[in-house]
C-alpha positions as CSV (number, residue, x, y, z in Angstrom):
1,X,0.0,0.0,0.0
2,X,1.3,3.5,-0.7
3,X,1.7,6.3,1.2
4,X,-0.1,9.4,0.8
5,X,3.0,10.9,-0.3
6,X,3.9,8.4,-2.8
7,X,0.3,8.6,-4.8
8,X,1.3,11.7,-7.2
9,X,-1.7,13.9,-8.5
10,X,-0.9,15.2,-12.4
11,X,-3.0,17.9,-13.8
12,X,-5.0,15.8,-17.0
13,X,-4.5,17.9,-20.3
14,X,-7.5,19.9,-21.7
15,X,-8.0,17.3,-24.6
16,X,-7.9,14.4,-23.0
17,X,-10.6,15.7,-20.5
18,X,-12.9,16.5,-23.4
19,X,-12.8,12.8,-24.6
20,X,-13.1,12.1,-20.9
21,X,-16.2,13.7,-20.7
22,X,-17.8,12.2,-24.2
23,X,-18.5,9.2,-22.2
24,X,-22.5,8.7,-22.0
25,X,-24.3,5.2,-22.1
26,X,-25.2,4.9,-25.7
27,X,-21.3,6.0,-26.8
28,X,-18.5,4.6,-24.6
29,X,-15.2,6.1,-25.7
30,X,-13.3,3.1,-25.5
31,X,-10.6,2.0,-27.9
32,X,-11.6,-2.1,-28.8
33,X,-8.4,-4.5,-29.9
34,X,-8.8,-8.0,-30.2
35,X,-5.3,-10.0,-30.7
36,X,-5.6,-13.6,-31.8
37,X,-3.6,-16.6,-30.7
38,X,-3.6,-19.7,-32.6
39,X,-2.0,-21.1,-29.4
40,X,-3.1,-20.8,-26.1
41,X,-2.3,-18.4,-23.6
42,X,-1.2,-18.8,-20.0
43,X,-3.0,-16.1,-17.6
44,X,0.4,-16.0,-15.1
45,X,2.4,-15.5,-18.1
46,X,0.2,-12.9,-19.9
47,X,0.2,-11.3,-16.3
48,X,3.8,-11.4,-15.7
49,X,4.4,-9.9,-19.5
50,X,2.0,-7.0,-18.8
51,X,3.8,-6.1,-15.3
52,X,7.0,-5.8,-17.0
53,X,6.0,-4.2,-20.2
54,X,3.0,-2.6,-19.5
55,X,2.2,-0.7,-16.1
56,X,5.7,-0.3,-15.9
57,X,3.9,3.3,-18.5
58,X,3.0,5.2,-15.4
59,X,-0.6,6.3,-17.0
60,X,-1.7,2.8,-16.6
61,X,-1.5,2.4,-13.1
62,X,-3.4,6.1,-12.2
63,X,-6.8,6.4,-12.1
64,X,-8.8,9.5,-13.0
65,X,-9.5,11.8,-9.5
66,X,-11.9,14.7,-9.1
67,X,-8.8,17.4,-7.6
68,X,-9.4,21.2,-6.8
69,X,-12.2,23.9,-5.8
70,X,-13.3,23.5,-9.1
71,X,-13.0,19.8,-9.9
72,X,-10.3,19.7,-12.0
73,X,-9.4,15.9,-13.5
74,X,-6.3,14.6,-13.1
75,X,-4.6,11.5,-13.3
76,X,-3.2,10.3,-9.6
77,X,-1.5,7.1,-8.8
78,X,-3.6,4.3,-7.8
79,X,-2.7,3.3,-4.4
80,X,-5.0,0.1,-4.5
81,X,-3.4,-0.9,-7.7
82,X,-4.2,-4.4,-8.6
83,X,-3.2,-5.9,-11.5
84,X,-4.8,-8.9,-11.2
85,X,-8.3,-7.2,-11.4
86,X,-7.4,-5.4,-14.6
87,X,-5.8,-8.6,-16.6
88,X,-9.0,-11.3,-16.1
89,X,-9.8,-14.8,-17.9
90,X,-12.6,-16.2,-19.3
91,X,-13.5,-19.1,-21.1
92,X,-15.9,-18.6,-24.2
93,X,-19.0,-20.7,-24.5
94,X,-18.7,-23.6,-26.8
95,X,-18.4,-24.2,-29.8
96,X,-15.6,-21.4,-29.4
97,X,-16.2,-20.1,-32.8
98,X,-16.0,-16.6,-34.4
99,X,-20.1,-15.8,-33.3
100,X,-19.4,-16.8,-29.7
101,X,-16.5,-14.3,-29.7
102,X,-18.5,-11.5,-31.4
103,X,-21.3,-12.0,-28.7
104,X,-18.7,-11.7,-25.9
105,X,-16.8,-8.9,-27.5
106,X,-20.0,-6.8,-27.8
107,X,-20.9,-7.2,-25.1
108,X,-18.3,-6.0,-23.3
109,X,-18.4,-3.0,-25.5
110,X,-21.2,-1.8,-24.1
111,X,-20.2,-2.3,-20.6
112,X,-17.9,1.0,-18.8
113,X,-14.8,0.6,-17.8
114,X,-15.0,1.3,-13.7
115,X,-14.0,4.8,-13.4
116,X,-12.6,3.8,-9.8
117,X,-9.1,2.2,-11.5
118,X,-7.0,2.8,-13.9
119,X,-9.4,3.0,-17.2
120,X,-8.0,-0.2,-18.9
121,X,-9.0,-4.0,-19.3
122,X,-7.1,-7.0,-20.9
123,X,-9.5,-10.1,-21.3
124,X,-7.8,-13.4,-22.0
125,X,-10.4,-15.6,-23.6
126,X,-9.5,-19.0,-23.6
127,X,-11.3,-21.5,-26.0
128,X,-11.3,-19.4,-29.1
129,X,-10.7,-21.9,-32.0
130,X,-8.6,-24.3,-30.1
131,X,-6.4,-21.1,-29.1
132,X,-6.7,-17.9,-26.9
133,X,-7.7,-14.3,-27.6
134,X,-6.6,-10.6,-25.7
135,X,-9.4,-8.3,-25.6
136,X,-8.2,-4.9,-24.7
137,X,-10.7,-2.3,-23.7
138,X,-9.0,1.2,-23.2
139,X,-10.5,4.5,-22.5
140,X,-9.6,7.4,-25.2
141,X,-8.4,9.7,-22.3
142,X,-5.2,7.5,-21.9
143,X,-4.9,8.1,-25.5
144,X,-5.6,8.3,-29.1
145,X,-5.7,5.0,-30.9
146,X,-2.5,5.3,-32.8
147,X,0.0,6.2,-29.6
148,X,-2.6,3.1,-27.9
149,X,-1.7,1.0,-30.8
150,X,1.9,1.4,-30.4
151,X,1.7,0.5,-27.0
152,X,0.3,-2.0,-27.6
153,X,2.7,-3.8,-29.9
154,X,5.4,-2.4,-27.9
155,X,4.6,-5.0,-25.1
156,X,5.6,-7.9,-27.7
157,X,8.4,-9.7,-28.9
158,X,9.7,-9.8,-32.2
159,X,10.9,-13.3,-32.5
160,X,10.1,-16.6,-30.7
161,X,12.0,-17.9,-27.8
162,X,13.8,-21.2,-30.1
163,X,14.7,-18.4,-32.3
164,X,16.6,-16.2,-30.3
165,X,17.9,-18.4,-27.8
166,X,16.8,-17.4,-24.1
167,X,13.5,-15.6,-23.0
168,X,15.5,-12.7,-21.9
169,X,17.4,-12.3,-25.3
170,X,13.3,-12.6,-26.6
171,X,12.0,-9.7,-24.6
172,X,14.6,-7.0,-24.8
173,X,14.6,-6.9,-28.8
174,X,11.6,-4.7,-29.2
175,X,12.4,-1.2,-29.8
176,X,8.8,-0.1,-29.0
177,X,9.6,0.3,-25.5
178,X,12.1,2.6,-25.9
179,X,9.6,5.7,-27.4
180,X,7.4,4.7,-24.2
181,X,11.0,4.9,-21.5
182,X,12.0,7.6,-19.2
183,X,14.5,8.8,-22.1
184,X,12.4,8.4,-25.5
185,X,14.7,8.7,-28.5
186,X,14.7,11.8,-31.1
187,X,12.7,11.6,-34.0
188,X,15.7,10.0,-36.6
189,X,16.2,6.9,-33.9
190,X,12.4,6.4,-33.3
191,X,12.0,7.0,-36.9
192,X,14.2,4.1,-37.6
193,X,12.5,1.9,-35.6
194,X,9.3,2.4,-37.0
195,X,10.8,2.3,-40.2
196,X,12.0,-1.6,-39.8
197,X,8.9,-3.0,-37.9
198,X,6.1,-1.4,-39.5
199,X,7.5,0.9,-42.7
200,X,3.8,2.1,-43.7
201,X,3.3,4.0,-40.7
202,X,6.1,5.9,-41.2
203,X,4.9,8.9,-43.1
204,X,1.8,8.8,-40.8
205,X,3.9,8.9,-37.5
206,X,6.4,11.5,-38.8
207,X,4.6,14.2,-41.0
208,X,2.2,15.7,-38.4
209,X,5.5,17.3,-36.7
210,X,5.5,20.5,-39.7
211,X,2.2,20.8,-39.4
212,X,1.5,21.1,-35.2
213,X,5.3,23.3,-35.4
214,X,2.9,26.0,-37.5
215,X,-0.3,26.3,-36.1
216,X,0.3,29.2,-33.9
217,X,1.2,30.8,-37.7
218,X,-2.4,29.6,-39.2
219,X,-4.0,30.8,-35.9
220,X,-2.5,34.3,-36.3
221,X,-3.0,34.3,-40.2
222,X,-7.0,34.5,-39.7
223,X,-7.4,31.1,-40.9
224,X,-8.7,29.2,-38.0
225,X,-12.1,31.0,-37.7
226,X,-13.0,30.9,-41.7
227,X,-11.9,26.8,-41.2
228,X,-14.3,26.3,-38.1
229,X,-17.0,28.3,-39.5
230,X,-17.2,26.1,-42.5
231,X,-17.3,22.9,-40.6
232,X,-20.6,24.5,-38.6
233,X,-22.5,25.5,-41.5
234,X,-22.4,22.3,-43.3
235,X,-25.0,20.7,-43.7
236,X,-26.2,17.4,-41.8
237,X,-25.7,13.9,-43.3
238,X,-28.8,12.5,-45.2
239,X,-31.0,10.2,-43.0
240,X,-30.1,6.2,-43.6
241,X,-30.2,3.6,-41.9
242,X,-27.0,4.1,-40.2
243,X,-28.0,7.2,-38.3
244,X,-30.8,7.6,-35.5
245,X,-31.5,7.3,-31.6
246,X,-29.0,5.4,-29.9
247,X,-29.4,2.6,-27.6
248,X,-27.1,1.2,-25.3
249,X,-25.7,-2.4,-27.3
250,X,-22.9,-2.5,-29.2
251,X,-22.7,-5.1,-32.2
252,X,-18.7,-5.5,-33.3
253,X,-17.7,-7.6,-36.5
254,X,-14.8,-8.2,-38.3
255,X,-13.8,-9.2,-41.6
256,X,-11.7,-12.4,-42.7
257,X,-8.0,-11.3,-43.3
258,X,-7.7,-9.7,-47.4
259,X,-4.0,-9.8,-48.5
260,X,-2.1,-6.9,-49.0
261,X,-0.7,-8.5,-52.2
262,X,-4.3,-8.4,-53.8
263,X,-5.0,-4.8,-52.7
264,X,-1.6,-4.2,-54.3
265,X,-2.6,-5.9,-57.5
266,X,-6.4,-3.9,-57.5
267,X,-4.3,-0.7,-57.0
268,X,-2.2,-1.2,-59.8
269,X,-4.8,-1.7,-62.0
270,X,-7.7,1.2,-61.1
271,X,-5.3,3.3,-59.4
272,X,-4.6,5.0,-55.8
273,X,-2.8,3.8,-53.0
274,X,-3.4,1.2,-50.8
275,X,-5.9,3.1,-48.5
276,X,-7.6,4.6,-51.5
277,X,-8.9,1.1,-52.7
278,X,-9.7,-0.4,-49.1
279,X,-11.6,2.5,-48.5
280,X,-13.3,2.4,-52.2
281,X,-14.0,-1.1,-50.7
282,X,-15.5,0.0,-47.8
283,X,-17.8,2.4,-49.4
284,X,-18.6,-0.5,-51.6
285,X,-19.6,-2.8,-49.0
286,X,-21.6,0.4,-47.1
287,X,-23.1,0.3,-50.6
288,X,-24.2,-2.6,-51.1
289,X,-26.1,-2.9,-47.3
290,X,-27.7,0.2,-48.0
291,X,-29.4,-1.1,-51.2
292,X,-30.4,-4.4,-49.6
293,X,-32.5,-1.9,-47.5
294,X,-33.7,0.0,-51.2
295,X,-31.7,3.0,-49.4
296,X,-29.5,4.1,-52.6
297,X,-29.8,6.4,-54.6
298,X,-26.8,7.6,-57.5
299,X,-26.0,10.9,-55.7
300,X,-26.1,9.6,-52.4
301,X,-23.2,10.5,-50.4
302,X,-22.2,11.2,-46.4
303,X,-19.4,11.9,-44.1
304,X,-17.0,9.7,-42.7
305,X,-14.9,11.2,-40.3
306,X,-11.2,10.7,-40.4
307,X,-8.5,11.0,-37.9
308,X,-5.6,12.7,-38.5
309,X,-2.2,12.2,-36.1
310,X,-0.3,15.7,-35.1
311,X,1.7,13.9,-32.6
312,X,5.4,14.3,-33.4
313,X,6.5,10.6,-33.2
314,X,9.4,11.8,-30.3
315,X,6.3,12.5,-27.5
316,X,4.9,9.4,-27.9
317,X,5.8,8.7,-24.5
318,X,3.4,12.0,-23.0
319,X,0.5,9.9,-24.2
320,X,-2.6,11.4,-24.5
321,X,-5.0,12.6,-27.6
322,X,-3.0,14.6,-30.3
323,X,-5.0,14.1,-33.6
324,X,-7.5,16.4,-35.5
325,X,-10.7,14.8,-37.7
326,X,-11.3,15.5,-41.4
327,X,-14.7,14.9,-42.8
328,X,-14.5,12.5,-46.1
329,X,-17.5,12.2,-47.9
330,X,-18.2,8.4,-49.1
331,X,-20.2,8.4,-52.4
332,X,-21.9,5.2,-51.5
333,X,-24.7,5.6,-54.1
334,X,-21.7,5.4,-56.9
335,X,-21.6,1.6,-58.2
336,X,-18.5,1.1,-60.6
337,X,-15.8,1.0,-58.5
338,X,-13.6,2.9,-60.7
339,X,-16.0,5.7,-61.2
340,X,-16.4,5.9,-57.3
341,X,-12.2,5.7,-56.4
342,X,-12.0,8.8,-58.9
343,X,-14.6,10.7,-56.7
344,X,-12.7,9.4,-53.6
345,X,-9.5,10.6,-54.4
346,X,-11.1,14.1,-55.7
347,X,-12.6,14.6,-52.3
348,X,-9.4,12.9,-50.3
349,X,-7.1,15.4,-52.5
350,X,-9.0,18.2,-51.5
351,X,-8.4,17.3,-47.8
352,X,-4.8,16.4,-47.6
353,X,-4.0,20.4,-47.8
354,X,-6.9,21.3,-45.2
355,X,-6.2,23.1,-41.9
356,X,-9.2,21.1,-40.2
357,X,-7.6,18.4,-38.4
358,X,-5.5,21.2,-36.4
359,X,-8.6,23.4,-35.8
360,X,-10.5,20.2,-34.6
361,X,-7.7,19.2,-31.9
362,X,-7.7,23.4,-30.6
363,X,-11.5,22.8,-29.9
364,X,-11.4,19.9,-28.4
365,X,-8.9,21.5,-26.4
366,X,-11.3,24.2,-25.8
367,X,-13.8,22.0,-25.2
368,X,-12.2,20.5,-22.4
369,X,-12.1,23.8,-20.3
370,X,-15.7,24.7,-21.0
371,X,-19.1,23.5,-19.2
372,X,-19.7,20.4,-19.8
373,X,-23.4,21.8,-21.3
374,X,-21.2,23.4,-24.0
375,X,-19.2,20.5,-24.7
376,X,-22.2,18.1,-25.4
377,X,-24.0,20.7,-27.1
378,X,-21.1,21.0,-29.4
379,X,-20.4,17.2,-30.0
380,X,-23.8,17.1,-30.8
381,X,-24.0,19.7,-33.6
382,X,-20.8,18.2,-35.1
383,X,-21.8,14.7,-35.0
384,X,-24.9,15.5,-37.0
385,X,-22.4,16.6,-40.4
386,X,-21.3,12.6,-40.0
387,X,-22.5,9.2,-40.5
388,X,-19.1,7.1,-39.3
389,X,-15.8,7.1,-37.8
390,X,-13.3,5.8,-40.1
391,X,-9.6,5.1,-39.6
392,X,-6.8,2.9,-41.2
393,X,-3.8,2.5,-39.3
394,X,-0.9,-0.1,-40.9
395,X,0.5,-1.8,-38.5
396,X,3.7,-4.2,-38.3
397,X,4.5,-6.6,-41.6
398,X,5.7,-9.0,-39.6
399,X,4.6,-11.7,-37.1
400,X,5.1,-10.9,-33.5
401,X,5.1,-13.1,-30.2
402,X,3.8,-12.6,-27.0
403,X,4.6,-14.4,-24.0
404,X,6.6,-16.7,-26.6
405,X,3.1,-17.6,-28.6
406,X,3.0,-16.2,-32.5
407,X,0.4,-13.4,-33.0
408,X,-1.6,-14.7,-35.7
409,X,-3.8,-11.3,-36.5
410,X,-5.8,-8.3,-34.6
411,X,-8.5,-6.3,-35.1
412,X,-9.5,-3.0,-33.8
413,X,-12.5,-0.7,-33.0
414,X,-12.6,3.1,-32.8
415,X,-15.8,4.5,-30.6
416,X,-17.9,7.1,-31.8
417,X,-18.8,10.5,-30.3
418,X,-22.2,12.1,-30.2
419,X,-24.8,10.7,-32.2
420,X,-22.7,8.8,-34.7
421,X,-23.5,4.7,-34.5
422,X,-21.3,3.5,-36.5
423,X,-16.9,3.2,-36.4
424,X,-14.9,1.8,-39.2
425,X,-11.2,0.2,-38.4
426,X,-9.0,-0.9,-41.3
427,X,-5.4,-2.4,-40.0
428,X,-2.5,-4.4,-41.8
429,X,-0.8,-6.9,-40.0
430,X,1.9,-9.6,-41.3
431,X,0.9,-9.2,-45.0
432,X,-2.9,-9.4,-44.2
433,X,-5.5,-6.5,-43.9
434,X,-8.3,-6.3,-41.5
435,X,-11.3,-4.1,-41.6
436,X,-13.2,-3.9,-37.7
437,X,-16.8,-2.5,-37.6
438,X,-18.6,-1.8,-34.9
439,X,-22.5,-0.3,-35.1
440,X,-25.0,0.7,-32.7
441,X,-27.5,-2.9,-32.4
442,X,-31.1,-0.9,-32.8
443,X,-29.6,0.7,-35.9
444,X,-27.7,-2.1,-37.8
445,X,-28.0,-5.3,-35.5
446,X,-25.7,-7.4,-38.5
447,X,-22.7,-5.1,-38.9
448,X,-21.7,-8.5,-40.3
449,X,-23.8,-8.2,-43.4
450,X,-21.7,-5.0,-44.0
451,X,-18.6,-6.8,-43.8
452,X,-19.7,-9.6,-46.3
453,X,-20.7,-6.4,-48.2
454,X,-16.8,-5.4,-47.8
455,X,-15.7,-8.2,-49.3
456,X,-17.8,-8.5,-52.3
457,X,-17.0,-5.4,-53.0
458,X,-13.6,-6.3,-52.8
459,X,-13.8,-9.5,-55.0
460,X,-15.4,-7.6,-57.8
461,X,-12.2,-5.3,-57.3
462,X,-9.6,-7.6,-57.8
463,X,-11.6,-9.3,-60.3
464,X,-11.6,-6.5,-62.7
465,X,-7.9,-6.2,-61.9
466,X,-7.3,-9.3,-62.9
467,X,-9.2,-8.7,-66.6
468,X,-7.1,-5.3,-66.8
């Protein structure tokens, strides 16, 4: 047990608290990965991994405390810590298959994390295809999905223990934990770790740096008011079947692993890059479940909303959110796929050189510091411009251990603020690419009907690649 001295209070940053604070029954802002094991797991092991690798991140062993006159969050040690009660096993219901886990992972989607501890849950699931299954449930305040990510993969190893010799040897080869240490490296040494494990994500964990270096330029220049006043006037998303009230339950699907080497080969042949097509795929698949529902029309079109990093990949040890959203407009009622990428990359040209993503994170900042009434009211108006959350991280190209057992895949879920009911998740992991969708259950109770949508969409793809 600690002493009163030894539980340290630190003030939580202005961002952070407004994602803090977007918490309400119907939207939990929790971050949803699910890391499968063709072997299974040990809990002691997966325990003793996670003490070493894990809370060993200061953040994850504070919980969020009320401090100050006027309330202030912050993040203070937790002098009850227990890891035991944040790393738990259970054992899924026979036959162990892929519904049985999408039952169990929905439902803990829609159940809060316990805002008396540290916000964070690891679920071993044992009896998942003859193998195990990590469900991590994290809160946004500790972080945006991309630093969360890293984390994440940080707490792995990057060979198996025959390989390298001793378990020791194993576990001190990831250079993950280094960006998360007491003395992070500078940009060129972290830059060159990303660059070997996951090469992708390099241009997506280093280019934000130029653009947070001059905001304080944009805000002087006038353009930060002309930007926001933009965003407020557009005009809300049409009504489909994707948007209404919210309940409570949360329905999660994922889609079977598509290889990189086929999106390669459909890019080639219609165009774009890699996250071009997967999202032209996605749009597809949205597509395609709309018109099952006689919901399509040609000129039908909404707003998925994007996240955009700004963290410079040296702080990735300060945690926290430091992103900014974009607002993509999917033309879903488009049905050549060719004809529907060229409108994609139009409309994703037109955002690569906007200052939205910077004037988003400033008022979520400001949000943070104002009535909560505000805040809501706010969320509210913005969440009505958009249909989805929609993200695509790529993630490592090779196959990682953990606790000595090959990671065969994972899959991800982003949550959604305000009124939105639906979050999109596209990931790449050892040659493979994953898309993760999660939907409110009273507005689309078979997010897995979109996902089979996904991948017809896709097969037509590649099969007009293949005739090119």
């Amino acid at each position: 047990m600690m002493s009163a001295a030894q539980v340290a209070v630190e003030r939580m940053r202005s961002v952070d608290h407004a994602w803090l604070r977007m918490d309400e029954p119907a939207n939990l802002m929790m971050i949803n990965g699910l890391l499968f094991f063709d072997d299974p797991l040990d809990l002691t092991e997966v325990r003793r991994a996670l003490a070493e690798r894990f809370v060993t991140i200061p953040r994850f062993s504070q919980r969020v405390v009320e401090t100050g006159k006027q309330q202030k969050s912050s993040w203070q040690t937790d002098p009850d810590f227990d890891l035991d009660a944040h790393v738990v096993e259970e054992v899924l219901p026979s036959p162990g298959d892929d519904a049985a886990l999408q039952d169990l992972v929905s439902s803990w989607m829609s159940t809060p994390l316990d805002r008396a501890r540290p916000l964070w849950m690891c679920h071993l699931i044992q009896n998942y295809r003859g193998g195990s299954a990590l469900l991590w449930r994290l809160h946004h305040c500790l972080g945006d999905g991309l630093v969360l990510m890293l984390v994440l993969l940080s707490t792995t190893e990057l060979s198996a223990p025959e390989e390298s010799g001793s378990r020791q040897e194993t576990e001190s080869t990831n250079p993950l934990r280094s960006l998360f240490s007491d003395n992070p490296p500078d940009k060129k040494v972290a830059s060159g770790y990303i660059q070997d494990l996951m090469p992708a994500a390099v241009r997506l964990l280093t280019g934000p740096a130029e653009k947070l270096a001059s905001l304080s330029g944009w805000v002087k220049s006038g353009v930060f008011v002309p930007t926001f006043g933009r965003m407020a006037v557009r005009p809300p998303d049409p009504a489909t079947a994707f948007k209404g009230t919210l309940g409570v339950r949360k329905r999660a699907a994922w889609s079977a692993p598509v290889s990189l080497e086929d999106v390669g080969r459909v890019r080639e042949a219609i165009g774009g890059t890699l996250n071009d097509v997967l999202t032209n795929a996605v749009a597809g698949g949205l597509r395609r479940y709309l018109v099952g529902r006689g919901e399509v029309k040609k000129e039908l079109s909404f707003r998925a909303i994007v996240p955009v990093s700004l963290r410079p990949l040296e702080e990735m040890a300060q945690l926290g959110n430091q992103f900014g959203l974009v607002f993509l407009s999917l033309p879903v009622g488009i049905e050549d796929p060719r004809e529907r990428l060229a409108k994609l990359q139009r409309r994703m040209g037109r955002l690569k050189h906007s200052f939205e993503p910077v004037v988003v994170m400033q008022v979520l900042g400001a949000l943070g510091v104002s009535p909560k009434a505000i805040q809501k009211l706010v969320i509210r108006i913005f969440g009505t411009k958009g249909t989805a959350v929609l993200t695509n991280v790529p993630g490592p190209r090779r196959t990682l251990f953990f606790t000595g057992k090959a990671m065969r895949d994972f899959v991800f879920w982003v949550p959604q603020s305000g009124r939105l009911g639906m979050g999109i998740a596209i990931s790449s992991y050892a040659g493979n690419v994953r898309v993760g969708i999660v939907t409110d259950a009273g507005l689309v109770a078979d997010p897995e009907t979109i996902i089979a949508g996904f991948h017809e969409e896709f097969s037509a793809m590649l099969q007009l690649a293949e005739g090119s």
